[in-house]
N, C-alpha and C positions, 0 to 999 in steps of 0.2 A: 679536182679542178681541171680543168681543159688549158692545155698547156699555152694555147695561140692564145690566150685570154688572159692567163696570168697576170701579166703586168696591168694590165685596163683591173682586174678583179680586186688586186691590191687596193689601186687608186682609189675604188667606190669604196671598199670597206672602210678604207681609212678616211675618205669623204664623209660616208654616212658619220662614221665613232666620232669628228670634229663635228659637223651639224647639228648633231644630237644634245653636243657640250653646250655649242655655242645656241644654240637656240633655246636650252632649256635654262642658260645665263641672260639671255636676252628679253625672256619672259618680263611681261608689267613695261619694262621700262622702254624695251625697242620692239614693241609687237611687231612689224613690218619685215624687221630682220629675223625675229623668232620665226615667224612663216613661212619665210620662205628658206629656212634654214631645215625646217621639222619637212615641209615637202621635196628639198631634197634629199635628204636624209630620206626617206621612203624609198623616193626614187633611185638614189645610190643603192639602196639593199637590194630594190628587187631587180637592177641591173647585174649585179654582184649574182644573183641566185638566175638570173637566165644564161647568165657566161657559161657559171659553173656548171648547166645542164646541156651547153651546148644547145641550146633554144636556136632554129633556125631563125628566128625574130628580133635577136643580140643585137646585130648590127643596128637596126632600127631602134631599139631602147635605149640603146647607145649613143645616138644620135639625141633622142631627147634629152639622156641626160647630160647630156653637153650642154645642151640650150640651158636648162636650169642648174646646173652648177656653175656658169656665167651669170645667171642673172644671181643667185646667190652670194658670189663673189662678190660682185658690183656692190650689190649691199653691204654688205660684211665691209669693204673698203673705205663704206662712208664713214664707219667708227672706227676708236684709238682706240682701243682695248686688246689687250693679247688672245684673248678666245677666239675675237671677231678677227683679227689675222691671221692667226691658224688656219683658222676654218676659210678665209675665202685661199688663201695658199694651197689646201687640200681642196677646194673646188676648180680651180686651176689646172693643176696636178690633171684631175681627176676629167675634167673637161679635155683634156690634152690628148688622155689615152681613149679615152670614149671616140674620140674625132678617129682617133688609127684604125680603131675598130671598126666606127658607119663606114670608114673609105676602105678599106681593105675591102669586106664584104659586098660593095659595091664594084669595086674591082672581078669579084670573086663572081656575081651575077654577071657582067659583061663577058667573060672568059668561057662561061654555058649560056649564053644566050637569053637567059631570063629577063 
């Protein structure tokens, strides 16, 4: 794993492992929430696996997956159940470190002229 990433890589995995939960608990009864819970969970992992490659494109995935770990969240916060807080708490989390990540990298393109 790439050290500058660490902390954002944690975040996704453990995003993705709650979305997973909570989306495959949400199945039948809160399809809206299972949705958008199973596509962040996608998104979480393949962000999690572009960190850990050092992918010059990170920051940018990163950025998305903030957008959809917010709107995951949002959902997950409409229900009272423990899995659906969990999981939008680790989409949170997980949108938090993603955000350090697009702005650093953005940082990092201004600094070489890109």
């Amino acid at each position: 794993m790439v050290h500058q990433y660490q902390s954002c890589t944690e975040a996704c995995v453990r995003c993705a492992e709650e979305c997973e939960s909570c989306g495959n608990q949400c199945l039948g009864e809160m399809p809206d929430c299972a949705r958008n819970c199973i596509d962040c969970a996608d998104l979480c992992w393949s962000c999690a696996s572009f960190m850990s490659r050092d992918s010059q494109f990170s920051a940018e995935i990163c950025n998305i997956c903030a957008t959809i770990c917010d709107a995951c969240a949002t959902e997950c916060e409409k229900h009272q159940n423990d899995h659906c807080r969990r999981c939008a708490e680790a989409c949170r989390r997980c949108a938090e470190e993603c955000r350090k990540v697009g702005a650093s990298a953005g940082t990092q393109r201004q600094a070489v002229g890109v």
